[in-house]
N, C-alpha and C positions, 0 to 999 in steps of 0.2 A: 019645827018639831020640838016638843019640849022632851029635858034629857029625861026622862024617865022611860018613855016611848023608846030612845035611842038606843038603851044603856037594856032595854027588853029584846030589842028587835038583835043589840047583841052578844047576848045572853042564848039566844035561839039560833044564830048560826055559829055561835060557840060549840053549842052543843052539837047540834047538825055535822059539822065537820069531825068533832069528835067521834061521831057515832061512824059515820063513813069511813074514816080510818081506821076504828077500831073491827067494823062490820070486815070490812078486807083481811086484815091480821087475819081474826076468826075464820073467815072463808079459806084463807090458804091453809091452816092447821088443820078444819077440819076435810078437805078435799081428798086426803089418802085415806082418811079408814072406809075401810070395808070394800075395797078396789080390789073385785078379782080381773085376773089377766090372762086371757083366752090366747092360748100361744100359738097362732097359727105362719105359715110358711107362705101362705097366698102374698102374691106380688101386691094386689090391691090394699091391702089391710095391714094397719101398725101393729107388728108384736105387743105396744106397750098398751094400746086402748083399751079401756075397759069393756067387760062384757055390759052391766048393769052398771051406770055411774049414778043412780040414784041423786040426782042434783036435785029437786024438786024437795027432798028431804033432807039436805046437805044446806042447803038456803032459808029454809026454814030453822032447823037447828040453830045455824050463824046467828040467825035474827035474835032468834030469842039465850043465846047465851050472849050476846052483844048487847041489848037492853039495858040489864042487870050491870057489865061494865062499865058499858059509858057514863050511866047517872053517877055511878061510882068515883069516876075518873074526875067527871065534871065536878063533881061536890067537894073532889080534895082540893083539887086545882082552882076553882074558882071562890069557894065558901066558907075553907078551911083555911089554916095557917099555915098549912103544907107547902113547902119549898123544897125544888127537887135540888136546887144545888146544894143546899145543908143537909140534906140524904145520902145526896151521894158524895160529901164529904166524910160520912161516915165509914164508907168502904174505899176511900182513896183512892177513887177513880178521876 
């Protein structure tokens, strides 16, 4: 396999990975808004469940504020001179 193929195929699961990681992040942030909470006493049914969890449009959302991220991410980390340890030597962490 010549390296340019190699150095493509990992570049794409650079990215891939990044994106899945970052798609998660996003999904748990966005999973509380707009969660109302039907307070009922019934033995069978959780105080805390939502009535409407709208996940169908919570998934959606993630996707596409996730996109925009990730190439984001990808292009400091992989394209740029960006270095996160002389970053975050900046804030003496």
């Amino acid at each position: 396999m010549p390296i340019e193929v190699a150095e493509f195929i990992t570049k794409i699961f650079n990215f891939i990975s990044t994106y899945v990681m970052t798609w998660f992040l996003i999904l748990f942030m966005v999973l509380p808004f707009g969660v109302k909470v039907k307070h009922s006493n019934d033995e069978h049914f959780a105080g805390s469940a939502p009535i409407d969890p709208q996940i169908k449009k919570k998934l959606i959302i993630t996707s596409l504020i996730t996109l925009p991220l990730a190439l984001i991410i990808e292009y400091l980390v992989s394209y740029s001179n960006f270095n996160i340890k002389e970053f975050l030597l900046h804030f003496d962490i």
